[in-house]
N, C-alpha and C positions, 0 to 999 in steps of 0.2 A: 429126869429132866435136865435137859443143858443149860449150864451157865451162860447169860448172854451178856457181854461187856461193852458197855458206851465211852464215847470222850465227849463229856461234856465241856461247853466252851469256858465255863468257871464252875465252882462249888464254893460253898459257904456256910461258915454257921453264926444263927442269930438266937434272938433272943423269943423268945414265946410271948407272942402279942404283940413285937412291935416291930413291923414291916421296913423294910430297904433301910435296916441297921447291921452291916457285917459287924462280926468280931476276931473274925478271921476270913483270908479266904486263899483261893489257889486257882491262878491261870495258866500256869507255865505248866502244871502235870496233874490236874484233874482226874478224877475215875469215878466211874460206877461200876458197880459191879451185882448183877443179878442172880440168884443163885436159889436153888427149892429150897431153902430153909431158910432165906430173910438176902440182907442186903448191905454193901459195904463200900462205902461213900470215902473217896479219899481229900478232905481238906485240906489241913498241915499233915496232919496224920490220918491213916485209916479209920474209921468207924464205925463200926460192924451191928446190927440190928437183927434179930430174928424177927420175922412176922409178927410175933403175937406179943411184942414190944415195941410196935408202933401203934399209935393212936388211930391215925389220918395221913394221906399221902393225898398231898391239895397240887393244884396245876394252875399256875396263874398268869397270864400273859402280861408282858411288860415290854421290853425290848427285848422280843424272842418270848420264849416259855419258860417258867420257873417251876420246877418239879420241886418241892417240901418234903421232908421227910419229918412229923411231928411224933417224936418218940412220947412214950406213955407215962416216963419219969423225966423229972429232970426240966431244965427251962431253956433249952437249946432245942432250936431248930436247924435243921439239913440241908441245902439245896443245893439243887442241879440245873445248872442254866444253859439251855438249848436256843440256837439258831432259829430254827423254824420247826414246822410242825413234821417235813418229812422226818428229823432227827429227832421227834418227840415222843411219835406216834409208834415206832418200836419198843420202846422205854415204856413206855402203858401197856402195852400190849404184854409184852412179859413179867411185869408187875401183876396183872392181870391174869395171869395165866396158874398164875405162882400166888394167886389168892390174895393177894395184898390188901391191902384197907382202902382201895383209891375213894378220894373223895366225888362229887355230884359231876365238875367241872372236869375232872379226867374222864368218866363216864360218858359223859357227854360230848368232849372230845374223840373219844374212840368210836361211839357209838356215829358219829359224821363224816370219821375220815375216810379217804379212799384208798391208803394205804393198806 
């Protein structure tokens, strides 16, 4: 399976449980990086996850989509903040492809778009 690599328009990491608090973040050089073995989120630094070291991968719209990565250890969370849905809706898709844990709300996003 091919790697598929996004620019999201920020990334971020928070704290586990308590929403639209960064501790870090990155707009100038953001990355996703999708890949068959997990996934590697660049904030200040890289961050690399295999699959079965995330919990949940939640999708929540705010100004644009906010894609989560909630790792299984640890009290940081991941995000990747998209535009709109056309810039989202590939980012699921190969999450999804690549078996990921996505949560109800990306599901459901996928399962509607027309992408």
């Amino acid at each position: 399976m091919a790697v598929f690599e996004a620019r999201p328009m920020a990334t971020f990491s928070g704290l586990r449980g308590v929403p639209l608090v960064a501790l870090s973040h990155n707009a100038l050089f953001p990355a996703l990086r999708i890949g068959p073995l997990g996934v590697v989120l660049r904030v200040i630094r890289n961050h690399e996850f295999r699959y079965d070291e995330i919990e949940t991968i939640t999708l929540t719209r705010l100004l644009g989509f906010q894609v989560t990565f909630v790792p299984r250890v640890g009290l940081r969370t991941f995000t990747a903040g998209f535009a709109g849905e056309a810039a989202v809706v590939p980012v699921l898709v190969a999450l999804q492809c690549h078996g990921a844990p996505l949560d109800q709300a990306a599901c459901a996003r996928l399962a509607t778009s027309t992408a």
